[in-house]
MIVOVEX-217464 format. One record per residue (C-alpha): residue in one letter; chain; x, y, z. Coordinates in steps of 0.5 Angstrom, whole numbers, plus 500, padded with zeros to 3 digits. Example, Ala and Ser with C-alpha at 12.3 -4.5 7.8 and 13.67 -1.06 7.14 Angstrom:
NODE|code|unit|px|py|pz
NODE|a|A|525|491|516 $
NODE|s|A|527|498|514 $
END
This chain:
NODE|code|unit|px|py|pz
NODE|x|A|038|321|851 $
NODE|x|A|034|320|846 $
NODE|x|A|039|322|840 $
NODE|x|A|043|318|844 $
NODE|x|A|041|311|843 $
NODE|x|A|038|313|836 $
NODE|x|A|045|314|833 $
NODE|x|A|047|308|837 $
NODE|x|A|041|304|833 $
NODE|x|A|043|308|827 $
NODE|x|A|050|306|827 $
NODE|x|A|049|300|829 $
NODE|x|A|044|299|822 $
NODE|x|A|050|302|819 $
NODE|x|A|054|297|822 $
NODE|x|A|050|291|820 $
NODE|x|A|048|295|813 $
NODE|x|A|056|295|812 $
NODE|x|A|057|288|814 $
NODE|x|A|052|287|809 $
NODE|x|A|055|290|804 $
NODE|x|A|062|287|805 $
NODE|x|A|058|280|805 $
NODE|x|A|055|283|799 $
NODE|x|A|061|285|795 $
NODE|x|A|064|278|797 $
NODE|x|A|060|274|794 $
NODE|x|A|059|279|787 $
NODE|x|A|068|278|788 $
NODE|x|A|066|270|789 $
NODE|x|A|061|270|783 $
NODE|x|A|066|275|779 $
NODE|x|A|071|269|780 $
NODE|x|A|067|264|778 $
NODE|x|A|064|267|772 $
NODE|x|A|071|270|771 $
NODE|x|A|073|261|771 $
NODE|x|A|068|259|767 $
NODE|x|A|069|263|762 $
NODE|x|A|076|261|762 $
NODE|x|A|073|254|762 $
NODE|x|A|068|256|757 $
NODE|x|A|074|258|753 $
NODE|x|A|078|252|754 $
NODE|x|A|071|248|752 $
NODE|x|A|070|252|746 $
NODE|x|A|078|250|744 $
NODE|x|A|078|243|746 $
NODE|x|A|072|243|741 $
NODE|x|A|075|246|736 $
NODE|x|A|080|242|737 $
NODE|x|A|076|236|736 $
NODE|x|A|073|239|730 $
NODE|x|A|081|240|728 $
NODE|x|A|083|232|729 $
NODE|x|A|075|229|726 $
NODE|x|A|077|234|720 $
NODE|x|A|084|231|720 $
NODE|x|A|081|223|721 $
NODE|x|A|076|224|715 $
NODE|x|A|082|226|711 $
NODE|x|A|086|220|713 $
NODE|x|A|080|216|713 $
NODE|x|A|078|217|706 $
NODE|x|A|087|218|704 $
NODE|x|A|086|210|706 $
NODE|x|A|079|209|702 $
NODE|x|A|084|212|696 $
NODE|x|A|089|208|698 $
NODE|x|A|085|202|698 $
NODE|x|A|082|203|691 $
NODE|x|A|089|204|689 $
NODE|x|A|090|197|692 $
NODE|x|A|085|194|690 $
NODE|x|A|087|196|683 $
NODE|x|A|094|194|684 $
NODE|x|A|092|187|687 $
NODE|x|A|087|187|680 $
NODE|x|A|093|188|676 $
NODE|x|A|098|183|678 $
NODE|x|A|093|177|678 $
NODE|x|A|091|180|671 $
NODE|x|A|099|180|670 $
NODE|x|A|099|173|673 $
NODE|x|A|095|170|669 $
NODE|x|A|098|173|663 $
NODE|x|A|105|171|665 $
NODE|x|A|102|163|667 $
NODE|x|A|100|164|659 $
NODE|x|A|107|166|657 $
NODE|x|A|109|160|661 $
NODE|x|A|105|154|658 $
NODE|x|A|106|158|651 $
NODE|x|A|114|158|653 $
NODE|x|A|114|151|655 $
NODE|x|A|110|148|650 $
NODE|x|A|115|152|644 $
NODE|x|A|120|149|648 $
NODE|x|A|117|142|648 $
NODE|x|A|116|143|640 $
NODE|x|A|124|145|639 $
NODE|x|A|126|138|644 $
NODE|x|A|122|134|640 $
NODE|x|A|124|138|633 $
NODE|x|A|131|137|635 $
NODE|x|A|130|130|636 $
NODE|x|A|127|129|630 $
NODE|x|A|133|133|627 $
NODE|x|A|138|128|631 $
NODE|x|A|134|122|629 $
NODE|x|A|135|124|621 $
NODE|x|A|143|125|622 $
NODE|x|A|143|118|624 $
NODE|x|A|139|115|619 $
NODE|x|A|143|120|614 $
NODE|x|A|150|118|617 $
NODE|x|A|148|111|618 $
NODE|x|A|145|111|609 $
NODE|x|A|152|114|608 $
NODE|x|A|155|108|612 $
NODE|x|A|151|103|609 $
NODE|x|A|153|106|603 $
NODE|x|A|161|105|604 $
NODE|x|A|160|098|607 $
NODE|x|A|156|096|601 $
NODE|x|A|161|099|596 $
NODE|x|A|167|097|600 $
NODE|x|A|164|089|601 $
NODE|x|A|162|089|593 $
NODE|x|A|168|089|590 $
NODE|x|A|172|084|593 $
NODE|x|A|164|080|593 $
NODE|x|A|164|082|585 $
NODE|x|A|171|079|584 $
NODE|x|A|170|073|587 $
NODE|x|A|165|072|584 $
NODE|x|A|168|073|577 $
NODE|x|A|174|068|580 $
NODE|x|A|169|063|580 $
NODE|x|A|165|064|574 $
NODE|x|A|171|063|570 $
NODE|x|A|173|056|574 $
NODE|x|A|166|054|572 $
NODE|x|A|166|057|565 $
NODE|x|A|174|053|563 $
NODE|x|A|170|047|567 $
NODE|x|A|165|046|562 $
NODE|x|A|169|048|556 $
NODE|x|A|174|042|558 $
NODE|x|A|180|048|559 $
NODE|x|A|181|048|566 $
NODE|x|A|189|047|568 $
NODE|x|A|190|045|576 $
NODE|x|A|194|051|576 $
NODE|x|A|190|056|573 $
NODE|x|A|185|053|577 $
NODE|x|A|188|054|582 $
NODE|x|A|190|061|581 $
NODE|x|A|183|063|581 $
NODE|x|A|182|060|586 $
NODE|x|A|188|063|591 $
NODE|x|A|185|070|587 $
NODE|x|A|177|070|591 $
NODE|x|A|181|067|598 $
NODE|x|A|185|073|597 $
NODE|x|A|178|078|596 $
NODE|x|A|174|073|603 $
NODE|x|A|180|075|607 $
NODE|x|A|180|082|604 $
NODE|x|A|172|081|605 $
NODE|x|A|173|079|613 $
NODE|x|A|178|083|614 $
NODE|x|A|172|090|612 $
NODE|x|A|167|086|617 $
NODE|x|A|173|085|622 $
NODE|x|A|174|093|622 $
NODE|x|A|166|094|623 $
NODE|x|A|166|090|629 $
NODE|x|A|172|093|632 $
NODE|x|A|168|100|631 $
NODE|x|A|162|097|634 $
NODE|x|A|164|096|640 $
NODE|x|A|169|101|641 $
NODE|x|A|162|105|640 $
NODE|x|A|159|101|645 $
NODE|x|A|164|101|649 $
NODE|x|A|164|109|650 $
NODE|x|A|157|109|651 $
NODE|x|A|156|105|656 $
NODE|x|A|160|106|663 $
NODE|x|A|164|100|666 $
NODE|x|A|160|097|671 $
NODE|x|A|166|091|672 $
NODE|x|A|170|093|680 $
NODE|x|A|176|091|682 $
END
């Protein structure tokens, strides 16, 4: 009977051994899953870094692109105040060729007038000098045969009819004169009658 319960204990030992065992090769198949998950995870991790490592590579590339790109802006910006500035200058430069050429023109306008109105002061001298000439020369004989005693009414009166014949041709210049003057005035200044 003794190998009896020795077999018994000894299974039993057997027994507890192999549930010991199964305990034992559980719990490696458990640290094998997690070792198996964290070397998944570690992977993953090592990606995700990666990753990260890719995107910070790829931000300090657009971040100095944006540092180029404001230099670049910068530099444009500089440029077009620089630009402006000449245009600004261009400007004052036009405006005051501009002002020059206004007052030349003006000047030149102010010269044809003074030329035209010489021209016409001329004519109406020439044209107001003859009859002023005869006139005088009708009188001037009248005077002369008074004080020599040659004097007959009649070719007094004949010379006399000659000068009236030179005012009236004298008046009538002056008429015409005053007919252009106010034909002139009346074209530049506008109507203000209502009717």
């Amino acid at each position: 009977m003794s190998a009896e319960p020795e077999a018994l204990r000894r299974s039993g030992e057997a027994a507890a051994l192999e549930e010991q065992i199964e305990e034992l090769q559980l719990r490696v198949r458990q640290a094998e899953e997690r070792r198996r998950a964290l070397i998944h995870i570690m992977g993953d991790l090592n990606e995700s870094n990666r990753r990260l490592g890719d995107q910070r590579k790829a931000m300090l590339h657009i971040l100095k692109d944006s540092h180029r790109s404001n230099l670049r802006l910068e530099d444009s910006r500089k440029a077009m105040i620089h630009i402006m500035g000449d245009l600004r200058s261009t400007t004052q430069v036009m405006e005051r060729r501009e002002q020059e050429l206004r007052d030349k023109q003006e000047q030149l306008v102010q010269a044809g007038k003074l030329a035209t109105l010489g021209e016409l002061t001329t004519g109406v001298a020439h044209e107001l000098n003859n009859p002023l000439n005869n006139i005088g020369l009708y009188v001037g004989n009248v005077i002369d045969r008074i004080e020599l005693g040659e004097l007959s009414s009649e070719s007094a009166l004949e010379d006399l009819e000659k000068a009236m014949e030179q005012v009236r041709k004298a008046t009538e210049i002056i008429s015409h004169l005053r007919t252009f003057g106010r034909a002139a005035r009346s074209h530049s200044k506008p109507s203000t009658s209502t009717r």
